[in-house]
C-alpha positions in Angstrom: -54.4 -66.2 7.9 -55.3 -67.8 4.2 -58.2 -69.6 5.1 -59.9 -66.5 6.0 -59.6 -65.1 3.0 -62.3 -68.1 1.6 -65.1 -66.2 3.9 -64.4 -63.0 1.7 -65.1 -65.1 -1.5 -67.8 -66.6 0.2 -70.0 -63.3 0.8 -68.7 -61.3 -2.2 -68.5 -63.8 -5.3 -71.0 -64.9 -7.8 -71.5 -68.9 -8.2 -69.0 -69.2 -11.8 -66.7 -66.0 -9.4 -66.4 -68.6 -6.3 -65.7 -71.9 -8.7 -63.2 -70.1 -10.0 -61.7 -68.9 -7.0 -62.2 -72.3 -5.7 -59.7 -73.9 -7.7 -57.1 -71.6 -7.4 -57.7 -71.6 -3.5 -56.8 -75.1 -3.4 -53.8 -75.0 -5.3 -52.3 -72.4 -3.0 -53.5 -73.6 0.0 -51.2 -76.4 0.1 -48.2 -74.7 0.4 -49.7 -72.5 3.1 -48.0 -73.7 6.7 -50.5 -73.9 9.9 -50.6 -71.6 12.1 -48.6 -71.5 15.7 -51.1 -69.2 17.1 -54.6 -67.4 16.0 -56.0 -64.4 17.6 -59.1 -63.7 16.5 -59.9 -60.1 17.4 -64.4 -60.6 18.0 -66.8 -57.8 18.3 -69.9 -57.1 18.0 -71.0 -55.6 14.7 -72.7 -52.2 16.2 -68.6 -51.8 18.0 -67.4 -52.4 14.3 -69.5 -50.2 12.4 -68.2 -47.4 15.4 -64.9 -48.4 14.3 -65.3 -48.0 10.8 -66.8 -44.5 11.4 -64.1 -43.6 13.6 -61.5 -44.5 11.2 -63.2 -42.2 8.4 -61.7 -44.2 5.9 -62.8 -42.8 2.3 -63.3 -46.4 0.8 -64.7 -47.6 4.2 -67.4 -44.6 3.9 -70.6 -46.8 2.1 -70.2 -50.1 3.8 -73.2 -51.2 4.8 -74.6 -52.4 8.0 -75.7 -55.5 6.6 -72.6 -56.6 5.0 -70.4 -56.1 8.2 -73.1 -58.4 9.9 -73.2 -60.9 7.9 -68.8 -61.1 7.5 -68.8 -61.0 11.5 -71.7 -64.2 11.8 -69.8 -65.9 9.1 -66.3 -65.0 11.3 -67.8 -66.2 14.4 -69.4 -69.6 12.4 -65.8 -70.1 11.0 -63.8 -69.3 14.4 -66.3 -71.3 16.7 -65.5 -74.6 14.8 -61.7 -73.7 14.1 -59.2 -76.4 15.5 -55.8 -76.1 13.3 -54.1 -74.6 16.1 -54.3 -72.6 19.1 -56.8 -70.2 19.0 -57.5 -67.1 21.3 -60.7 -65.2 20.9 -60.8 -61.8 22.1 -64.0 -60.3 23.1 -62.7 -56.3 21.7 -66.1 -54.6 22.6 -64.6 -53.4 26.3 -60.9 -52.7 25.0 -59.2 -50.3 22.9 -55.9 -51.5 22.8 -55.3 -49.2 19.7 -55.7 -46.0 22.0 -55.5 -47.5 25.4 -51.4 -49.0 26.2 -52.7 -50.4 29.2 -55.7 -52.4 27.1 -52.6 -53.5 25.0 -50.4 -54.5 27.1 -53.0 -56.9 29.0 -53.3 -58.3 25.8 -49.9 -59.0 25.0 -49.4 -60.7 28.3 -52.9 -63.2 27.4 -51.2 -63.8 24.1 -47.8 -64.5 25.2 -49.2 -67.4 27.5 -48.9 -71.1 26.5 -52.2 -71.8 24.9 -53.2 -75.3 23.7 -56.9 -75.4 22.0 -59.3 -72.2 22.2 -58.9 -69.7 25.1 -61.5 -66.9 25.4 -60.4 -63.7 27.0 -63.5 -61.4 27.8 -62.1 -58.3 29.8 -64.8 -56.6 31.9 -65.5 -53.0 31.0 -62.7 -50.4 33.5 -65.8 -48.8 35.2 -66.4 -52.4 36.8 -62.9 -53.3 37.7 
């Protein structure tokens, strides 16, 4: 999704940095088509820090705490308010649909439904089902 990419710029660019990229953001974002269908994959930033650390990605090694907070508030802001198109938010704190076929496969079945504005789909945790 392009317009995501803006929230990157946002956080990570100085003021002269972000005009810049401002400019050539609108250019390109004209020729960008709308989405049929967002899933925006929400957790909470404790869940994606364990994440990071369980991928033990070299580069992903010194991110900081604060940083990954601040990119999920301004992700939840930005998704909270988004209406181009249908929009699923998945609450990913009681999944693993990496690891878990079952966790995926429920959510291929929510994602394959017709959806017309936001759905939320918050799966309970497996000890309570």
């Amino acid at each position: 999704m392009f317009a995501k990419d803006k929230l990157f710029a946002i956080l990570t660019l100085e003021d002269k940095e972000l005009q810049l990229y401002n400019l050539v953001h609108q250019q390109l974002e004209k020729d960008i088509p709308i989405p049929d269908l967002v899933v925006y994959l929400q957790a909470s930033t404790d869940r994606l820090m364990a994440n990071i650390k369980k991928r033990a990605r070299p580069y992903e090694k010194n991110i900081a705490y604060e940083y990954i907070n601040s990119l999920n508030q301004i992700y939840n802001e930005y998704f909270f308010r988004y209406k181009a198109s249908p929009l699923i938010i998945v609450n990913t704190n009681e999944i693993d649909f990496v690891n878990n076929k079952d966790d995926l496969n429920e959510l291929i079945k929510i994602i394959r439904q017709p959806v017309s504005g936001t759905v939320y789909y918050n799966p309970t945790p497996k000890n309570l089902k």
